[in-house]
C-alpha positions as CSV (number, residue, x, y, z in Angstrom):
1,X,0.0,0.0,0.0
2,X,1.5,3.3,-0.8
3,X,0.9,5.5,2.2
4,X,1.6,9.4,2.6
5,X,2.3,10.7,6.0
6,X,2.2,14.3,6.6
7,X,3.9,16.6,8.6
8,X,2.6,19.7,10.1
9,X,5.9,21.7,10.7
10,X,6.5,25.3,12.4
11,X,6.1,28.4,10.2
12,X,9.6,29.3,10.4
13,X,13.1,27.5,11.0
14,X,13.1,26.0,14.3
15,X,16.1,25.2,17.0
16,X,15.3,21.6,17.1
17,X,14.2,21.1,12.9
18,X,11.3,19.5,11.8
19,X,13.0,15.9,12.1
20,X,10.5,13.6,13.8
21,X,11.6,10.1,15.1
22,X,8.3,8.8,15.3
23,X,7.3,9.8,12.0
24,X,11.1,7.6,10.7
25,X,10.6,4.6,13.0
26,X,7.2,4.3,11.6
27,X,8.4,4.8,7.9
28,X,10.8,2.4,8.7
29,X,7.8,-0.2,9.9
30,X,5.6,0.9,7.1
31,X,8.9,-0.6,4.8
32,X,9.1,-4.1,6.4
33,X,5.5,-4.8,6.4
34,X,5.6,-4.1,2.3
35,X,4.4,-0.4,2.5
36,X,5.7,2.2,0.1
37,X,5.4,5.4,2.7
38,X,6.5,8.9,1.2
39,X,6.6,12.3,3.7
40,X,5.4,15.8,2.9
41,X,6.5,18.3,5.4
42,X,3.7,21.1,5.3
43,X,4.5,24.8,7.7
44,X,1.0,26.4,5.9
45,X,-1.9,25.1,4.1
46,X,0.2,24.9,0.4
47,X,-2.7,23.2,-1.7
48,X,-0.5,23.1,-4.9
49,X,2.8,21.3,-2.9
50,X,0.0,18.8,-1.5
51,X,-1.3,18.2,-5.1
52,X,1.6,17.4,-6.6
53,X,2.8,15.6,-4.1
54,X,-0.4,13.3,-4.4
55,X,-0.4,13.3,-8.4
56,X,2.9,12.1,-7.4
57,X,2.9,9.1,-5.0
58,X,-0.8,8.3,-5.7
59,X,-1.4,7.6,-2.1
60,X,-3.8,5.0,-0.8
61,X,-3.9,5.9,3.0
62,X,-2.7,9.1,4.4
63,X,-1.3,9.4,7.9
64,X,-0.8,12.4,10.0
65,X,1.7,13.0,12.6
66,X,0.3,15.6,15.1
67,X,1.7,17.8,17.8
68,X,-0.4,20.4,19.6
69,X,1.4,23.3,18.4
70,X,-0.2,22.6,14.6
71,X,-3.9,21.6,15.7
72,X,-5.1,24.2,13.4
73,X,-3.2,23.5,10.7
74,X,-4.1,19.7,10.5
75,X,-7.5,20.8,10.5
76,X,-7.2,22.6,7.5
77,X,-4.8,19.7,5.9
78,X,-7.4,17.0,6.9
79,X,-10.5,18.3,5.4
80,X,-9.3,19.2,2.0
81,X,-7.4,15.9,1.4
82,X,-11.0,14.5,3.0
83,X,-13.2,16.3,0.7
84,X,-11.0,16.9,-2.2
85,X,-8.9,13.8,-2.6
86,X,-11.5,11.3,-1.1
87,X,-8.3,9.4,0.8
88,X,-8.7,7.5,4.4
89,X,-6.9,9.7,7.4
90,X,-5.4,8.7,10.8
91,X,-3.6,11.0,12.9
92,X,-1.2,9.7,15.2
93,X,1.3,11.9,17.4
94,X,1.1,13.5,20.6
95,X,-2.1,15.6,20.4
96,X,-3.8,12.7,18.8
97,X,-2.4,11.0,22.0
98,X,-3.6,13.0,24.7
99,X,-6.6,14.8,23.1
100,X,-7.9,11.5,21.3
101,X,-11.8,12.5,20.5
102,X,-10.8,16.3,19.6
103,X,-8.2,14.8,16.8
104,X,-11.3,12.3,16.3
105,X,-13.8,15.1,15.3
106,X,-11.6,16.3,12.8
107,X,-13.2,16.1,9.2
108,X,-11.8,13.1,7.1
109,X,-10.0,11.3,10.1
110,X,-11.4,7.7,10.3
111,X,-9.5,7.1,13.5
112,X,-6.3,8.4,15.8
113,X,-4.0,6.0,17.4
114,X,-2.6,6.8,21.1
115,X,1.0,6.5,22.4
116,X,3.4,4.5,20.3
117,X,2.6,3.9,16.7
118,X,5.3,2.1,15.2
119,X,3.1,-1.4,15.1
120,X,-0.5,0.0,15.3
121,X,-0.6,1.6,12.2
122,X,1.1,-1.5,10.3
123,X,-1.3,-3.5,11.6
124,X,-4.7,-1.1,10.9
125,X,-3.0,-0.9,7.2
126,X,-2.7,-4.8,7.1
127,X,-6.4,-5.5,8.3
128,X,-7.6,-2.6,5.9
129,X,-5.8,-4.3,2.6
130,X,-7.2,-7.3,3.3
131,X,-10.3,-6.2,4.1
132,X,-10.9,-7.6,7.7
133,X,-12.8,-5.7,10.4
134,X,-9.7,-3.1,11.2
135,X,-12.1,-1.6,14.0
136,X,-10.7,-4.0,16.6
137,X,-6.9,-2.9,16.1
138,X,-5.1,-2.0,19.2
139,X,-4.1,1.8,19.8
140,X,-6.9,3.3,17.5
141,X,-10.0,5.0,18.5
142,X,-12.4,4.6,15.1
143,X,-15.6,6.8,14.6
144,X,-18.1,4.5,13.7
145,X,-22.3,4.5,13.1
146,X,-22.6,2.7,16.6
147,X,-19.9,5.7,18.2
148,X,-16.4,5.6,19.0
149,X,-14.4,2.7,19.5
150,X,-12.2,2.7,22.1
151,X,-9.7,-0.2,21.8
152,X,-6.8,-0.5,24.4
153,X,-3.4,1.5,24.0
154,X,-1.0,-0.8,22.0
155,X,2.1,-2.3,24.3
156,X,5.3,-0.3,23.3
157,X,8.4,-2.0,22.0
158,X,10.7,-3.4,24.1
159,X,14.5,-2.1,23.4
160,X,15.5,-5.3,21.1
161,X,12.3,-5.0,19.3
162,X,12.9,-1.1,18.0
163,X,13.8,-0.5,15.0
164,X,17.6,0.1,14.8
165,X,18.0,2.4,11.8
166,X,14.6,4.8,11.4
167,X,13.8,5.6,7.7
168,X,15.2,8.9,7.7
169,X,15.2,9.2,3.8
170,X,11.6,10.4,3.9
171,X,13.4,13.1,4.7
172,X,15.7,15.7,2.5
173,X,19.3,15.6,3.4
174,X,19.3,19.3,5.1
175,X,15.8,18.0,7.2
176,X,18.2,15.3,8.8
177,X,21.7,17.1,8.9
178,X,21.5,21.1,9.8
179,X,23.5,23.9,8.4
180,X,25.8,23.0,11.1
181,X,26.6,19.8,10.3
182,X,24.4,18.4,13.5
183,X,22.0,15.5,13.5
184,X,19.7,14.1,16.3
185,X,19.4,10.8,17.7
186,X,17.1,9.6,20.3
187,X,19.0,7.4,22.9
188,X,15.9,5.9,24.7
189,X,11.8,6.0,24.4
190,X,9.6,7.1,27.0
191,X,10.4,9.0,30.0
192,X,10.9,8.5,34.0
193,X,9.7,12.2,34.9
194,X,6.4,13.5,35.6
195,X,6.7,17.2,34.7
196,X,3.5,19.1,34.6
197,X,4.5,21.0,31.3
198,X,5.2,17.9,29.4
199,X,2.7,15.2,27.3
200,X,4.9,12.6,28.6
201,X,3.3,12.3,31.5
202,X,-0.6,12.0,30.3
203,X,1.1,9.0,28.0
204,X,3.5,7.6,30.8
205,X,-0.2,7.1,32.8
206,X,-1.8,5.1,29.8
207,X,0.7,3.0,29.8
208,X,0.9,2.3,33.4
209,X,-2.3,1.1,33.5
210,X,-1.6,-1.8,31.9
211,X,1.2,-2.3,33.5
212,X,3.3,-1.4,30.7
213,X,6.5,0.2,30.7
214,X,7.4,3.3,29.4
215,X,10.9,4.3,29.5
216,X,13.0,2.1,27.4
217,X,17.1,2.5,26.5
218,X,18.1,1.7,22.7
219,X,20.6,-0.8,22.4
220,X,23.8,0.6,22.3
221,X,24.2,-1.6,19.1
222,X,21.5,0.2,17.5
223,X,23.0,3.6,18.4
224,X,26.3,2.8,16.4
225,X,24.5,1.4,13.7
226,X,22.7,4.1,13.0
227,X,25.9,6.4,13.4
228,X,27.5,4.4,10.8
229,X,24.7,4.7,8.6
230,X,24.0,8.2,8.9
231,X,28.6,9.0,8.4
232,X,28.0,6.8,4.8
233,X,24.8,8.6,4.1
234,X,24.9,12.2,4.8
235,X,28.8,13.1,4.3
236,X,28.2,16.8,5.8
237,X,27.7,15.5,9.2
238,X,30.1,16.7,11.7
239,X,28.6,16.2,14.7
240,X,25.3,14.5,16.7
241,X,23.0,16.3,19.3
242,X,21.5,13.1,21.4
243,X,17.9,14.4,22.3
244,X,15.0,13.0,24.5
245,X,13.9,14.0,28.0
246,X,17.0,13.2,29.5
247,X,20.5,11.3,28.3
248,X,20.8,8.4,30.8
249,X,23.9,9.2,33.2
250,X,24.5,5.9,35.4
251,X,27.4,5.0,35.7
252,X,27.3,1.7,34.5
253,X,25.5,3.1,31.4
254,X,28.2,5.8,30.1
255,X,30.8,3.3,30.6
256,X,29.3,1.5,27.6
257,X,28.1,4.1,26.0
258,X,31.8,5.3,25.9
259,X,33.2,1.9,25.0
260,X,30.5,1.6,22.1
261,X,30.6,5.3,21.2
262,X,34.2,4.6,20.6
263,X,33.6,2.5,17.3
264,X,32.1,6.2,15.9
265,X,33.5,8.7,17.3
266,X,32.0,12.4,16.8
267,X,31.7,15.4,19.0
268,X,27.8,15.4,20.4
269,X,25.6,17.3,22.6
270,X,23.1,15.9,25.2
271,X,20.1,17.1,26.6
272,X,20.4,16.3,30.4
273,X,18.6,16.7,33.9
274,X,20.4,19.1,35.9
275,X,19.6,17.2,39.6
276,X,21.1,13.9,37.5
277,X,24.4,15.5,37.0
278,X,27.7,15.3,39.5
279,X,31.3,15.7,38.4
280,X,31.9,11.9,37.4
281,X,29.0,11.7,35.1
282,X,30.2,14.7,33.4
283,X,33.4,13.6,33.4
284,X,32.4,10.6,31.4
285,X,30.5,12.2,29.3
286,X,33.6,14.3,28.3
287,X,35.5,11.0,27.8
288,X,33.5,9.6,25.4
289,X,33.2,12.7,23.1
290,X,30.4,15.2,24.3
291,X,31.4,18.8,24.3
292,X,28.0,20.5,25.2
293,X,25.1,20.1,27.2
294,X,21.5,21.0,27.2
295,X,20.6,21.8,30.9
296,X,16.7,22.4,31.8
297,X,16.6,25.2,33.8
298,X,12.9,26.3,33.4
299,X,12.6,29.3,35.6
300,X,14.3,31.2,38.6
301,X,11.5,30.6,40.6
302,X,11.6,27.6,43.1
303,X,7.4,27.9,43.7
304,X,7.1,27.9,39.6
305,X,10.0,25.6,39.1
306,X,8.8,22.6,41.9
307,X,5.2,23.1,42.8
308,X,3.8,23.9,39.9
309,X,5.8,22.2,37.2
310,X,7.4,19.1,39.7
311,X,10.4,19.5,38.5
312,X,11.9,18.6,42.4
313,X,14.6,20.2,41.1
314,X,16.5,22.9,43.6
315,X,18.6,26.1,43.1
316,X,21.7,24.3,44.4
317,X,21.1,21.5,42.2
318,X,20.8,23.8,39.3
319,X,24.6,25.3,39.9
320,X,26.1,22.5,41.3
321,X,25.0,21.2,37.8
322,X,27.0,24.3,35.7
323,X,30.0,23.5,37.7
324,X,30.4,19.8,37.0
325,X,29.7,20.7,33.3
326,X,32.2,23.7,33.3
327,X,34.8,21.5,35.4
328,X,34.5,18.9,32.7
329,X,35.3,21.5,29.8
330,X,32.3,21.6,28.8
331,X,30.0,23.9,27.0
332,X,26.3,24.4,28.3
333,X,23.1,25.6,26.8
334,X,20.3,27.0,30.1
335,X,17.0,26.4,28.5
336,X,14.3,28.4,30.3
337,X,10.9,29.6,29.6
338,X,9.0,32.9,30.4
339,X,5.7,34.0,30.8
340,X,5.0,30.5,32.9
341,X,1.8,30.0,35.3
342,X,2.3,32.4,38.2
343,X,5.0,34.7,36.4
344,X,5.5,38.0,37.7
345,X,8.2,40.5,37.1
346,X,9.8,39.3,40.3
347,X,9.6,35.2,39.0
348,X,11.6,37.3,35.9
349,X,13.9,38.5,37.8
350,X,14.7,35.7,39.6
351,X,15.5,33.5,36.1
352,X,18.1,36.2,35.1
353,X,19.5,36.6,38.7
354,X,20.1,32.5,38.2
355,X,21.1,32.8,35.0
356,X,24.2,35.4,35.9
357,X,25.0,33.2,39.0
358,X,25.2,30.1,36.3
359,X,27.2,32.1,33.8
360,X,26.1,29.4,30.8
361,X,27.4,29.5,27.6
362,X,24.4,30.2,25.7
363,X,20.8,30.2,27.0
364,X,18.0,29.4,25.3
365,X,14.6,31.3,26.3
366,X,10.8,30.1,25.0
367,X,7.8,31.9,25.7
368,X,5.6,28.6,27.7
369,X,3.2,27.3,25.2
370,X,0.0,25.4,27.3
371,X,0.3,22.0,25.8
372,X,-3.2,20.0,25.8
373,X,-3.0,16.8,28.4
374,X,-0.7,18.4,30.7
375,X,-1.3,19.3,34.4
376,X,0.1,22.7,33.6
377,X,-2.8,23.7,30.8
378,X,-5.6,22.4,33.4
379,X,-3.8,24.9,35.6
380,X,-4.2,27.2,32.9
381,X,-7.8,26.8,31.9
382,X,-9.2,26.4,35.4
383,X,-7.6,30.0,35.7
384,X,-9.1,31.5,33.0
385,X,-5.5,32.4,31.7
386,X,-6.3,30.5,28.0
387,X,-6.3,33.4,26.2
388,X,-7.7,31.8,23.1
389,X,-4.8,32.9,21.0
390,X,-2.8,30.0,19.2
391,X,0.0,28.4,18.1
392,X,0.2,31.3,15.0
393,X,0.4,33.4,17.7
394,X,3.1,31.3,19.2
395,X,5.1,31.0,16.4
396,X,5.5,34.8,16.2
397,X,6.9,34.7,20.1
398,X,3.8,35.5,21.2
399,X,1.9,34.4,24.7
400,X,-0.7,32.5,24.7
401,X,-1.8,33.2,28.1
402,X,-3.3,36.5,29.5
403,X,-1.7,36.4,33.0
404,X,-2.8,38.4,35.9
405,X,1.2,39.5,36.5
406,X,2.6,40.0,33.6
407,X,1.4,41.0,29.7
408,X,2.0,39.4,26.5
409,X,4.1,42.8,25.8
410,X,6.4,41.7,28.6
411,X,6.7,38.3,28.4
412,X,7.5,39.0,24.6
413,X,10.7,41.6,25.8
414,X,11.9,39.8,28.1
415,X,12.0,36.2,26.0
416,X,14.2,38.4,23.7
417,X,16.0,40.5,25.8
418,X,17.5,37.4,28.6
419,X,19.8,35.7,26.1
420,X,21.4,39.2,25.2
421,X,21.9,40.0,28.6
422,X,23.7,36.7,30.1
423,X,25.9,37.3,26.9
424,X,26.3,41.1,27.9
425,X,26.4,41.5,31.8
426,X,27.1,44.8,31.8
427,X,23.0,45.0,29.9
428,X,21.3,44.3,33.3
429,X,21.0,47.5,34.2
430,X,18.5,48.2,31.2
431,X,16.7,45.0,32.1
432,X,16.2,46.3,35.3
433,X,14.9,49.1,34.2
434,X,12.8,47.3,31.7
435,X,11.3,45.2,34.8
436,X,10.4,48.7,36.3
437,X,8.5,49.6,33.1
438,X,6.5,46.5,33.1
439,X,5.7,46.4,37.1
């Protein structure tokens, strides 16, 4: 069956690309099972790009990957490939995941599968070609003439049974491989952490209902693999950026990760959690060839930072963090968010005052997008802070929340204004004055 998945991608280059895992591990299924599955990566409604592309691959099925920042859009994408191409639609992804009889509703979507796709939708394609009642396929919510069919959540791989090399050709070389040279790899599925800004958690609870469990390591095998495949396939990479919640740092763990890692050696950053960091994991991770790493930060604040987002992650965690990095050599990235639940100029204030104390490398600042299924956005909602702007409004640095401290104006300024001034200290003095401004 030849399948089109589509992509719903940011308006405008973003720091992480539009590479999706999920949407490569299950091109990578779709291939073994006999499919023929082709991509298109859609940032606006471009009906011409989506003919072609159809008048190209002649699609039987089309599948949507969704995340919650592009509702809108898959809306849009959904009901003209339903009304004007007659094809079948799933949607799959993490809105379809947490917000399962919203993506439902959509027009053209015959049914949305939750959590893990990689053998659900195989297996809804194999019952459909054949013809045999598809309705009953675990993972997938159908709409039927009776109502919605709720079967249970699929059971996620275990580590041997994951793919080892995702299908990364449905993408174009400089979708895998940035202008830098950098590509991502996921070391590990799932997550361990139950932070109230994240979808993770809503999908960590499905699965543990069931009994099921959700945070799985790749084999290191399948990590080098896929290095060596992506060095012969895309010769501008120069260097890796391993991505997920959070890089495992056990001891035990980095000592093979190092010995393995050694068979394909290339400078790489990781994305780690600060309270999981001391001086010897760092130290390891220097060993075996990481230079940088991603440290979540979130906010200043210890009340935003722990009670409302359960981080349970302190101040003197935070630094003691910076200092095994920077006593390792290496580089570090803070990534924080403003205009969070609670913000205030003084929650503001105390992010940049943290963020001169940790003296990072670069920081990285977000204006806090609600995400659907998250602890956070009921927080949100039973607030009355959903402003009822979107994710265009987003994607233009703009809040989505009309908090009772601090405007959208702020927020904006200061989302803009932080990275300058942990670059310039000397700066903080207008910031200051900037904070007077907006008080």
């Amino acid at each position: 069956m030849k399948v089109l998945i589509i992509q719903p991608a940011p308006p405008k280059p973003w720091p992480e690309g539009v590479y999706a895992d999920e949407v490569a591990r299950l091109g990578a299924r779709l291939r073994e099972a006999g499919h023929e599955p082709s991509l298109l990566v859609l940032a606006d409604l471009d009906e011409e790009t989506l003919r072609l592309k159809i008048a190209d691959v002649r699609p039987e099925h089309v599948v949507i990957f969704l995340e919650s920042y592009h509702v809108a859009l898959a809306r849009r994408i959904a009901e003209l490939v339903a009304n004007r191409y007659y094809l079948p639609i799933i949607i799959g992804g993490p809105h379809a995941t947490v917000a399962p009889l919203e993506t439902l509703s959509l027009i053209g979507v015959e049914g949305v599968v939750l959590g893990e796709w990689d053998r659900a939708v195989p297996r809804y394609l194999e019952a459909r070609s054949r013809g045999s009642d598809y309705s009953a396929t675990e993972g997938f919510w159908f709409k039927t003439e009776s109502g919605t069919v709720r079967n249970p959540i699929a059971a996620p791989e275990s580590p041997d049974e994951m793919v080892a090399v995702p299908d990364r050709r449905l993408y174009s070389a400089d979708q895998v491989v940035d202008a830098a040279g950098r590509a991502t790899l996921h070391p590990g599925r799932g997550c361990r952490s139950y932070c109230a800004h994240c979808q993770m958690d809503l999908a960590a609870g499905l699965y543990e209902e069931r009994q099921m469990i959700f945070e799985r390591r790749r084999p290191l095998a399948h990590l080098v693999q896929e290095i060596a495949w992506l060095r012969t396939t895309y010769p501008a990479l120069r260097r890796l950026r391993f991505s997920g919640c959070g890089f495992p740092l056990d001891e035990a763990y980095l000592k093979e990760f190092a010995v393995a890692f050694a068979a394909a050696p290339l400078p790489f950053s990781a994305r780690v959690k600060p309270a999981d960091l001391d001086a010897r994991a760092a130290a390891q991770l220097r060993q075996a060839g990481c230079d940088e790493l991603e440290l979540e930060v979130l906010s200043g604040s210890n009340f935003i930072r722990n009670e409302i987002f359960n981080l349970d992650l302190s101040e003197e965690a935070i630094v003691r963090a910076f200092a095994a990095a920077r006593g390792a050599g290496l580089r570090t990235t803070a990534l924080v968010q403003v205009g969070l639940p609670y913000e205030t100029v003084v929650t503001v204030e105390q992010t940049a005052n943290l963020l001169r104390r940790l003296v990072p490398d670069q920081t990285e600042v977000r204006v806090y997008y609600p995400l659907p299924g998250t602890k956070a956005y009921e927080l949100c909602r039973e607030n009355g802070w959903l402003s009822g702007r979107g994710e265009a409004d987003y994607f233009t640095g703009q809040s989505t929340l009309d908090l009772p401290g601090l405007d959208a104006g702020a927020i904006r300024r200061y989302a803009t204004l932080i990275p300058r001034m942990v670059q310039r200290p000397k700066g903080w003095p207008l910031l200051g004055w900037l904070w007077g401004r907006s008080s």
